[in-house]
N, C-alpha and C positions, 0 to 999 in steps of 0.2 A: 443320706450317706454322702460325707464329701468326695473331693476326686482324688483322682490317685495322681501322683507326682513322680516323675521319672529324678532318681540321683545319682552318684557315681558311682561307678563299679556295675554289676548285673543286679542288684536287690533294690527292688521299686522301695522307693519312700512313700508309704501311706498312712493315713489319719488314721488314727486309732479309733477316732470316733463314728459311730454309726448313730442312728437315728433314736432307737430302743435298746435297753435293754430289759430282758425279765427277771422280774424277783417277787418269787413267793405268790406266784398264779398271776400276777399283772405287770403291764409293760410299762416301764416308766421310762421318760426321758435319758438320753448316756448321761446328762450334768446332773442329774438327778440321784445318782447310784451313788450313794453314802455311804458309812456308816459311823457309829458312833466310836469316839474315843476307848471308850470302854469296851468296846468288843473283844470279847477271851481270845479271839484266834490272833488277833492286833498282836496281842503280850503274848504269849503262847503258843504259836504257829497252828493251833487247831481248826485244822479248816485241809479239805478234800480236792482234788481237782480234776479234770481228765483235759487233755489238747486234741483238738479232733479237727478234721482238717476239710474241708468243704471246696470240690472243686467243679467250675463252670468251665461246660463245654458244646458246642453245638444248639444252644438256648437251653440246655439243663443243666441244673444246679447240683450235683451229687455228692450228700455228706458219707464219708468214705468210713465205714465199720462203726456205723453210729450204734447197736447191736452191742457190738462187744466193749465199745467204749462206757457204757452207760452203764453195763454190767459192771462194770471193771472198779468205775464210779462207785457204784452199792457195793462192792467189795473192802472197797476204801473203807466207806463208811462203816463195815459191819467189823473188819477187822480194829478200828479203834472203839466203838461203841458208840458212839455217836446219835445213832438218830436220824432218822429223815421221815417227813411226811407225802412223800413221792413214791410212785411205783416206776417201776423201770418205762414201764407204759406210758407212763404221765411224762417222764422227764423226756421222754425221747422227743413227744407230740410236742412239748415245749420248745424242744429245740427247732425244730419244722417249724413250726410259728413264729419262734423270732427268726429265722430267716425269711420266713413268707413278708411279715410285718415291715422287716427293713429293705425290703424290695429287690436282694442282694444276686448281681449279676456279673461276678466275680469270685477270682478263687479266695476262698475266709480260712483265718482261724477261729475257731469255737470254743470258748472257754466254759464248761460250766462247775458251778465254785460251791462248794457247802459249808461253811463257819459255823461256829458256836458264837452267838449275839451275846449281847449286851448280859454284863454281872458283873458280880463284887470281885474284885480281888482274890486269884485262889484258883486250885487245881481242879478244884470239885464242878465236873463239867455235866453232871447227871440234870440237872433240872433245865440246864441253857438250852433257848429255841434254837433249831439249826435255820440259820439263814442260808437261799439258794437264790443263786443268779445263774444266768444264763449269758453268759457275753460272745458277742460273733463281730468281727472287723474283717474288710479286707488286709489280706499278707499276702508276699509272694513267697521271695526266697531266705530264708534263715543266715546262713553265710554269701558274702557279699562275693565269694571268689569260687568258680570253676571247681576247684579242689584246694586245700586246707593244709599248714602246717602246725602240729601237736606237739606238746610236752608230755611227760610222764607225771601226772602231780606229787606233791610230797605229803598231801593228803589223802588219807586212806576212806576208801568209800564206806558208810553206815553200816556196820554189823546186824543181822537177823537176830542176834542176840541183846541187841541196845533199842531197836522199831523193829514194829514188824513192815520189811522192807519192800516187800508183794503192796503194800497201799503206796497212795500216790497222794502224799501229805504235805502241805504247805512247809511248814518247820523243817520237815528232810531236805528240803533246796536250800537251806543255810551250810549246807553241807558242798552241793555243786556250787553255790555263790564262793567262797573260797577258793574252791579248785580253778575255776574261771576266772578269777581274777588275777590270782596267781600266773596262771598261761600269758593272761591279758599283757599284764603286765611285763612280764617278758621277754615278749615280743610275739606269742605264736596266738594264732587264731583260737583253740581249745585245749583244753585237757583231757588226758584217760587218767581215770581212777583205778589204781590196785584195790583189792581186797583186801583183809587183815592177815592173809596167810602169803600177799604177794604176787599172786596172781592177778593176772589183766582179767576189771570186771566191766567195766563200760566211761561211756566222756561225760561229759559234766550233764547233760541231758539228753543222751543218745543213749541207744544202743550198737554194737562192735562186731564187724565181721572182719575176716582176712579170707585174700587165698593163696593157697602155697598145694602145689602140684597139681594143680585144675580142682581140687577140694575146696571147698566154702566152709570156713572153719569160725565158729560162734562162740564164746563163754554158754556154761549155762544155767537154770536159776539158781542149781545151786551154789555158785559163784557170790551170788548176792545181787543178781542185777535185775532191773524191775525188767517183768514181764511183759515186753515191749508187742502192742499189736501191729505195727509194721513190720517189728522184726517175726514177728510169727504170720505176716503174710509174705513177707519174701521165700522165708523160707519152704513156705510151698509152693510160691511162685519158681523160685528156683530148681527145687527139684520136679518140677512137672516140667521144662524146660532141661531136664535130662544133666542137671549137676549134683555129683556131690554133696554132701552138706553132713556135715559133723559139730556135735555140741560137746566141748571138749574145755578142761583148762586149758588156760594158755600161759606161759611164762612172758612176763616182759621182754626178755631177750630176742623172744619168738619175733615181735612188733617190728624188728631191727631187718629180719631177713626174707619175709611175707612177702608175695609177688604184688601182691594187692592190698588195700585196707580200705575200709570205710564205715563212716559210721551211718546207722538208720535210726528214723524215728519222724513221730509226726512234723515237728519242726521243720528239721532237715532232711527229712528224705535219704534220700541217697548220698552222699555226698563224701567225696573222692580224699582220702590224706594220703598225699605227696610227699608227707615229712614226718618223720617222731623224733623228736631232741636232735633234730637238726640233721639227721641220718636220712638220705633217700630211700622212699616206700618203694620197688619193683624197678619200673625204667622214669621215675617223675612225672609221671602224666597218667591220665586216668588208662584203667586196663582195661581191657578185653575182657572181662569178664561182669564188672562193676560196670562199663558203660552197655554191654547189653540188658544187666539186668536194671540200669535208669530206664530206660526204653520200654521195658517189657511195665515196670512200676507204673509210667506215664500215661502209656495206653490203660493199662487197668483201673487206675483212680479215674479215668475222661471216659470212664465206658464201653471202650473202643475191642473188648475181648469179652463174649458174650459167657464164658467159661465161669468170669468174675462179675459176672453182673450182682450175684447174691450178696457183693460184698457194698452194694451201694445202693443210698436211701435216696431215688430224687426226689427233690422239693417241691416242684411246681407240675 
């Protein structure tokens, strides 16, 4: 594993590259992880994925709702048809493995990826091998800043109706790549995605909370937004912690006047917006409510709350 590199702002610059990665029961080389031009999921987006976030603390390594990640994974898969030669059993051990393999003593992101390999030309994806990797890197932080300023995009997030949007599909991120870039460009850090009906459904890879009168207020699935597992461990963390917590639509307008905002997810965590189209979030600075529940998130991924320990696989 190379070293990790300190660069500007608060988010470590580090090598993408590790030692191993696995594919298809064996560990080969990171330079090593190919594939072929032909591969259906290359032309086609067909290919599965899950972000699972692996965090070192105290000499242990603990991948954070490895469990429901992998589930979530075979869900992917089972909602498009696809195919896999893995038991939930098998992929999880997998991933233990390649982080035992890559010796990793640092906090990771864990990618593991399922494709339709190598064919002709064409939709017809019944007979294509599913190729399965497993990729794990050290990452720190996702956004480079404290807390974040958003736009509203002018593209509308994936209908339940056009994907089914409960899976977590390669092809559907052409979807947040636009909104993202859109923001990017700009000028604001990310995007929130509306629904087809207008309502706030989530940011370009997060999931969306606010708060407005000490309430924790969330979109909900049936919103359109994928079924985020940090947002469904906060929200127990939360209310075991003695808040509020309502799954509700939300109107854009709402985003304008919200004491609080921020978005969750593997990537980013927690992470604090101070801004929506240039409007101040609450008082500009993270709140009292979203900086207790970083705290509370921190200790629980590091082990440090015995309550939550079932939510974490250690490694070594």
């Amino acid at each position: 594993m190379e070293n990790i590199k300190k660069g500007l702002g608060t988010k470590p610059i580090m090598s993408l590259k590790a030692r191993y990665i696995w594919n298809n029961g064996e560990f080969i080389p990171w330079d090593d992880a190919k594939v072929h031009v032909m591969t259906n999921a290359l032309h086609y987006g067909t290919g599965v994925f899950e972000g699972i976030r692996g965090y070192f603390d105290n000499n242990q390594l603990y991948i954070f709702r490895l469990k429901e990640h992998v589930a979530r994974l075979l869900n992917s898969v089972k909602m498009y048809g696809f195919g896999i030669d893995y038991s939930e059993e098998e992929l999880s051990r997998a991933i233990i493995e390649t982080l035992r393999k890559n010796e990793f003593r640092v906090d990771l992101y864990i990618r593991p990826l399922a494709i339709k390999g190598v064919g002709p030309i064409g939709l017809d994806i019944r007979k294509l091998k599913t190729e399965v990797f497993i990729i794990a890197m050290p990452y720190g932080k996702y956004f480079e800043k404290e807390g974040i300023e958003v736009t509203v995009s002018s593209w509308k997030r994936l209908s339940g109706q056009t994907v089914p949007i409960l899976a977590k599909v390669t092809g559907h991120y052409v979807n947040s790549v636009l909104a993202k870039l859109e923001a990017l460009n700009r000028g604001f850090d990310d995007a929130i995605l509306l629904n087809e009906q207008g309502r706030v459904c989530e940011g370009s890879g997060e999931n969306i909370m606010a708060v407005k009168d000490d309430t924790i207020i969330t979109p909900p699935l049936s919103a359109g937004i994928l079924d985020g597992i940090t947002r469904r461990s906060l929200m127990e963390i939360a209310g075991d912690a003695g808040f509020s917590i309502v799954e509700r639509d939300m109107e854009r307008s709402e985003l304008y006047t919200v004491n609080e905002l921020f978005f969750v997810g593997t990537a980013a965590e927690i992470t604090p917006i101070f801004k929506v189209d240039g409007r101040v979030v609450g008082s500009g600075d993270i709140g009292p409510v979203t900086l207790k529940l970083k705290k509370l998130f921190t200790d629980v991924v590091k082990g440090r709350i015995d309550k939550y320990k079932k939510w974490l696989k250690p490694v070594w």
